[in-house]
N, C-alpha and C positions, 0 to 999 in steps of 0.2 A: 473339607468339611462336608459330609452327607447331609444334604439335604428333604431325603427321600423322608416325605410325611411328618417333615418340622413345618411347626404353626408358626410365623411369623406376621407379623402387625405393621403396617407400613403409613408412614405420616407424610405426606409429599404434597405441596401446595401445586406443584408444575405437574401438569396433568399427565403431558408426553414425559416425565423422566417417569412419574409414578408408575405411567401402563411401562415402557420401557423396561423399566427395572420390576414390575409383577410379571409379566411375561418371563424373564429369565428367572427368575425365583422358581416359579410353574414350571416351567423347561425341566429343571434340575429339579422335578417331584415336590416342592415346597407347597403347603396350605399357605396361601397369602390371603389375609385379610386388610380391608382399605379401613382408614379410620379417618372421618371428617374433623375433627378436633383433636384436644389434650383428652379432653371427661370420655371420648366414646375411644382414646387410646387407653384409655385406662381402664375400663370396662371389658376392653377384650382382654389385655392382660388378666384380670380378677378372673372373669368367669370363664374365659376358653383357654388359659394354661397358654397363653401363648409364651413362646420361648426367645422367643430373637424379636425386638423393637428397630427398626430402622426410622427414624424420624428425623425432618428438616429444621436445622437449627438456626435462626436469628440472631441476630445481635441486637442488644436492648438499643435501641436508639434516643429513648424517652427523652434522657439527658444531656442529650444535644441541643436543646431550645436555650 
């Protein structure tokens, strides 16, 4: 996959895999954008056309109590 001048969105609570993994995106020509939430991942979606979401996935734990 060419990377050169795809906007991609990146959702990473873990600081070092985030830069880690933005640095190699950069590397390989990508616009990386960082996103501190869901609402501002979703914002750059809407307004900057981003194309590719990489975001850190949870597991619901609620219902475990």
């Amino acid at each position: 996959m060419d990377l050169k001048n795809r906007r991609i969105a990146v959702r990473i609570d873990d600081p070092e895999l985030r830069y880690q993994l933005s640095e190699l995106l950069m590397k390989n020509g990508a616009v990386v954008h960082g996103a501190r939430d869901e609402v501002e991942l979703q914002r750059l979606v809407d307004r900057l056309g981003v194309e590719i979401v990489i975001a850190e996935a949870r597991p619901d734990r609620s219902r475990l109590n």
